[in-house]
PLY file of the C-alpha trace (Angstrom):
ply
format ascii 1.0
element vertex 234
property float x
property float y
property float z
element edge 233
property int vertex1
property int vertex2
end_header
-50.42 3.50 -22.30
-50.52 4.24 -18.88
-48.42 0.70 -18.09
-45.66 1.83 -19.99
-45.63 5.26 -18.50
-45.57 3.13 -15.08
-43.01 1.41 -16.46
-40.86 4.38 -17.71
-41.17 5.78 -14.37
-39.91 2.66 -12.37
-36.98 2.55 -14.98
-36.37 6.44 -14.34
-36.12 5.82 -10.43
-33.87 2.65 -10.76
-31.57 5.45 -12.57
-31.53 8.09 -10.67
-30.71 5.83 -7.48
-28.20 4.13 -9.25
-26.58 7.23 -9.75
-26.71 8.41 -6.73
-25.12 5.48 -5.22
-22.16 5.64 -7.67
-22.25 9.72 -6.09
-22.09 8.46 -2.89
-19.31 5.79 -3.17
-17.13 8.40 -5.04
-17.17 10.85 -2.21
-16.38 8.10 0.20
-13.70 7.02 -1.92
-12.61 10.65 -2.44
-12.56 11.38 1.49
-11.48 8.39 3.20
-7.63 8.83 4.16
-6.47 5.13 2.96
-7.74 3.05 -0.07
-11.42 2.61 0.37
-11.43 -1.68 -0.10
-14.89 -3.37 -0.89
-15.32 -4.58 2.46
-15.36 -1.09 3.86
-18.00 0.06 1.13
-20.48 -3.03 2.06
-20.24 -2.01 5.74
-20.65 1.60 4.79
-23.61 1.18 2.23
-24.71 -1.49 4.64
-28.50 -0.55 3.37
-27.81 -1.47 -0.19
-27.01 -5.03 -1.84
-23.43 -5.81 -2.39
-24.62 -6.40 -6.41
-25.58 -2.59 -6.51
-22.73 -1.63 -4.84
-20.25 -2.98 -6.90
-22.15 -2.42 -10.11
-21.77 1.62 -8.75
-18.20 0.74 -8.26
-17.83 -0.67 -11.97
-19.41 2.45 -13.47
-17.13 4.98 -11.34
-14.80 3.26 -13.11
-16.10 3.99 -16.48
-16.40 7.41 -15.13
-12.75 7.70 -14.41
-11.42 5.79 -17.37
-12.29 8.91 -19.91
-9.27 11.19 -19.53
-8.97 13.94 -16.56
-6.95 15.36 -14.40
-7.93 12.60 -11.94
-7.77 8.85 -11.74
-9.85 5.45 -9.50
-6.74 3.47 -8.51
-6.71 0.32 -6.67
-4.10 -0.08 -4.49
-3.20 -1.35 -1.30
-6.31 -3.89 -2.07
-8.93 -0.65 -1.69
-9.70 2.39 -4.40
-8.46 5.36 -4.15
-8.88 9.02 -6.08
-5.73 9.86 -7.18
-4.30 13.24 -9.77
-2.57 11.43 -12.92
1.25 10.43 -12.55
2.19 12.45 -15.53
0.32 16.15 -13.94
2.31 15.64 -10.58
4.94 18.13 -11.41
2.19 20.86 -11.69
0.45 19.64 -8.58
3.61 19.66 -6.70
3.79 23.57 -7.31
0.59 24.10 -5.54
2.55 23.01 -2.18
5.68 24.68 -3.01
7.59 21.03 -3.56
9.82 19.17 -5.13
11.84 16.07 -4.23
12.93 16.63 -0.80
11.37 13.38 0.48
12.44 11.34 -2.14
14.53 8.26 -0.67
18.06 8.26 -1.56
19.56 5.26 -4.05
20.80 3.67 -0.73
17.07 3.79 0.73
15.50 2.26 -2.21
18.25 -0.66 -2.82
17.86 -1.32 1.17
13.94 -1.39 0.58
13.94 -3.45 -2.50
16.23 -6.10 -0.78
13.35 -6.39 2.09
10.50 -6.09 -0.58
11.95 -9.65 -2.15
13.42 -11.69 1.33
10.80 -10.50 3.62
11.15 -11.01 6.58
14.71 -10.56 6.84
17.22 -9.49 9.23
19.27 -6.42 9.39
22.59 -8.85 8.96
21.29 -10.11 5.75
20.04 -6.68 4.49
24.01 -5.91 5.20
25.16 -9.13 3.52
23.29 -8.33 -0.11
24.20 -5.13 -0.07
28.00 -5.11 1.19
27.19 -2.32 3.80
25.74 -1.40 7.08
22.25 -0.68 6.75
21.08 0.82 10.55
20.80 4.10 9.34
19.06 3.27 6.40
16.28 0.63 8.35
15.80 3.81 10.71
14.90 6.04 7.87
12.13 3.23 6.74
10.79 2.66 9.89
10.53 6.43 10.02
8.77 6.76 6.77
6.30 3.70 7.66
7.95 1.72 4.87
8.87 -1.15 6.84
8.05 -2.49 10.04
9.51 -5.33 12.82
7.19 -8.55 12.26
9.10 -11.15 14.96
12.66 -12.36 16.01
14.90 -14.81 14.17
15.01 -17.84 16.16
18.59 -17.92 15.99
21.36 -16.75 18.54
20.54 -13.30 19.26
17.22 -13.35 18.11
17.48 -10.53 15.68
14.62 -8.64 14.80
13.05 -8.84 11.11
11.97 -7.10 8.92
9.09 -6.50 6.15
7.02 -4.03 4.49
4.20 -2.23 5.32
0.67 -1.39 4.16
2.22 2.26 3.71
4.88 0.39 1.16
2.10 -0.78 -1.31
-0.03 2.41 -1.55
3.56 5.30 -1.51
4.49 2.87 -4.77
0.96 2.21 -6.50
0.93 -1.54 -5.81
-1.95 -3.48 -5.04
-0.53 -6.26 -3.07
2.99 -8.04 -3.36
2.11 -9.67 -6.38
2.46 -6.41 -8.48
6.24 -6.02 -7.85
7.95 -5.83 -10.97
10.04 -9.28 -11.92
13.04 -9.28 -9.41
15.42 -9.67 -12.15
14.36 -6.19 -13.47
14.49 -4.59 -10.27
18.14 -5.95 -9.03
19.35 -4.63 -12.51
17.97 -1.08 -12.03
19.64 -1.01 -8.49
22.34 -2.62 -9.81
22.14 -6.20 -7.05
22.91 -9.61 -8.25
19.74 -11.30 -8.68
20.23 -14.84 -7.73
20.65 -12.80 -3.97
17.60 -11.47 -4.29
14.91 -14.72 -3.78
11.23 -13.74 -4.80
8.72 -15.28 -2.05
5.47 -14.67 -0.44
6.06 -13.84 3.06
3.74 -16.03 5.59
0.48 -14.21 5.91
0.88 -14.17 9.82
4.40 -12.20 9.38
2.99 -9.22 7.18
-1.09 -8.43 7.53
-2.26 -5.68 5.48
-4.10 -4.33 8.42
-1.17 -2.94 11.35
-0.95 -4.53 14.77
-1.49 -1.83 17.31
2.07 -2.87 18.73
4.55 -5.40 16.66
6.37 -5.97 20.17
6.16 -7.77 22.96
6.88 -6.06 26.57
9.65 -7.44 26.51
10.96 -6.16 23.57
10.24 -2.51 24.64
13.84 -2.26 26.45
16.56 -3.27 23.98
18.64 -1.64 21.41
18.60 -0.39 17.85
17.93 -1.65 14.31
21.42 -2.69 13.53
21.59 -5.40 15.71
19.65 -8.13 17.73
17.17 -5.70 19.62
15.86 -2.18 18.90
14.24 1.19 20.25
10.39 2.24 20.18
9.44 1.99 17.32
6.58 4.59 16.44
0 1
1 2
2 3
3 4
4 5
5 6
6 7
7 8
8 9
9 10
10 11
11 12
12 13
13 14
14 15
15 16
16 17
17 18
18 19
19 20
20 21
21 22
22 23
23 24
24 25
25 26
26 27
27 28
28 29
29 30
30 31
31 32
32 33
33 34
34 35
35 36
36 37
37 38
38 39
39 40
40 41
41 42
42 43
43 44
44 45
45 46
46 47
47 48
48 49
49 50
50 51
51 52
52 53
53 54
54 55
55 56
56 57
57 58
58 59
59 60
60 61
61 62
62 63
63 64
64 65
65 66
66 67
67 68
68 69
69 70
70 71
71 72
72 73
73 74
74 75
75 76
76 77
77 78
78 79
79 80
80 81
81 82
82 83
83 84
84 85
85 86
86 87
87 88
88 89
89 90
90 91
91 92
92 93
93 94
94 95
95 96
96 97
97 98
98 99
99 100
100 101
101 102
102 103
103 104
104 105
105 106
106 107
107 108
108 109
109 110
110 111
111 112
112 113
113 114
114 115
115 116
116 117
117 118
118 119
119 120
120 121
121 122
122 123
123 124
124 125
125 126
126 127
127 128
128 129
129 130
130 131
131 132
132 133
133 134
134 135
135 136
136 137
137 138
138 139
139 140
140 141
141 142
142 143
143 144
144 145
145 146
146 147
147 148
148 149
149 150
150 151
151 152
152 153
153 154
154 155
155 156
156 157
157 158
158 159
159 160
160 161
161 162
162 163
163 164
164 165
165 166
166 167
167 168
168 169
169 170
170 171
171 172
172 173
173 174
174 175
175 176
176 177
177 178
178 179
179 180
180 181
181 182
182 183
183 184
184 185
185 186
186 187
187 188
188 189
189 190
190 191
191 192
192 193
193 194
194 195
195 196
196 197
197 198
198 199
199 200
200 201
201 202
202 203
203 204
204 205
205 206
206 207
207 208
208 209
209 210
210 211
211 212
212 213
213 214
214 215
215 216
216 217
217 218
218 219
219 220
220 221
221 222
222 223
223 224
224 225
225 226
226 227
227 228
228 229
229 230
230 231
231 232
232 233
């Protein structure tokens, strides 16, 4: 009798810590400012073995997969606490706002066509869509939706462009591989598809984790977006 009651006992511990571990990883999910990925969980529960850790991350998903107000995303390759898409009309009135930083059509056709040819030039933004695009690529680079990644190595050495980590968690994506089907996106902006070429940028030309500076010193000096050199970018 009294085994089992030892037993019981051990079982009720192994509980109770397991829940509080899946306690713990929510609130660091819930407070950490960018997706929370598994690698920053390990270092963060570095007392506890990965196994527990990510059977506390399975069960927070349970958790969050019974309906709520709130939802465990991954995106951006981390988790992150999100309200549902459908209740964000009634959030938005808690902030007084609507769409005022929506991007305009122009904005999201200019940052599907870098989303697909990454990394590409402002010349060849300007060729697929049949209009100058500075004003646009300043508005992205604003916004953290894009960023330079190198020069061309072609006459001028134009700078190029591709998206940022920013890009994949603003539109719920996990990495590049969750973009919808190109054909479906140049119809919706209205692009010819065959322009639009679906590739996996070079791992060295977009990290998910953003270089301190993307330029050299001697880029620091030179001139805008639109052409073969650009301002500070920020």
């Amino acid at each position: 009798m009294s085994e089992n009651n030892g037993q019981d006992r051990q079982e009720g511990a192994a509980t109770q810590a397991s829940a509080e571990l899946r306690a713990i990883l929510e609130a660091l999910i819930f407070a950490s400012p960018e997706p929370l990925t598994p690698k920053a969980m390990f270092k963060l529960l570095d007392s506890e073995p990965k196994e527990d850790v990510l059977a506390a991350l399975a069960a927070l998903k349970e958790d969050y997969s019974r309906p709520g107000g709130l939802q465990l995303v991954e995106v951006a390759g981390g988790f992150q606490i999100a309200t549902r898409p459908d209740l964000h009309d009634w959030v938005r009135r808690l902030f007084h706002e609507r769409t005022t930083q929506r991007l305009t059509v122009q904005g999201l056709e200019t940052l599907a066509v870098i989303a697909y040819r990454q990394p590409i030039t402002a010349l060849e933004i300007a060729e697929v869509r049949g209009v100058n695009t500075s004003g646009v690529l300043n508005t992205l680079l604003e916004r953290h939706l894009v960023k330079i990644v190198g020069r061309k190595q072609v006459v001028g050495r134009p700078f190029l462009y591709a998206t940022t980590k920013e890009f994949l968690i603003r539109f719920g994506l996990n990495d590049l591989a969750d973009l919808p089907k190109v054909e479906d996106m140049a119809e919706a902006l209205d692009l010819e598809a065959p322009i639009l070429v679906e590739r996996t940028p070079p791992e060295e030309l977009l990290p998910l984790e953003e270089p301190e500076d993307s330029l050299g010193e001697d880029d620091t000096n030179e001139d805008g977006p639109g052409g073969s050199a650009g301002g500070s970018i920020h």
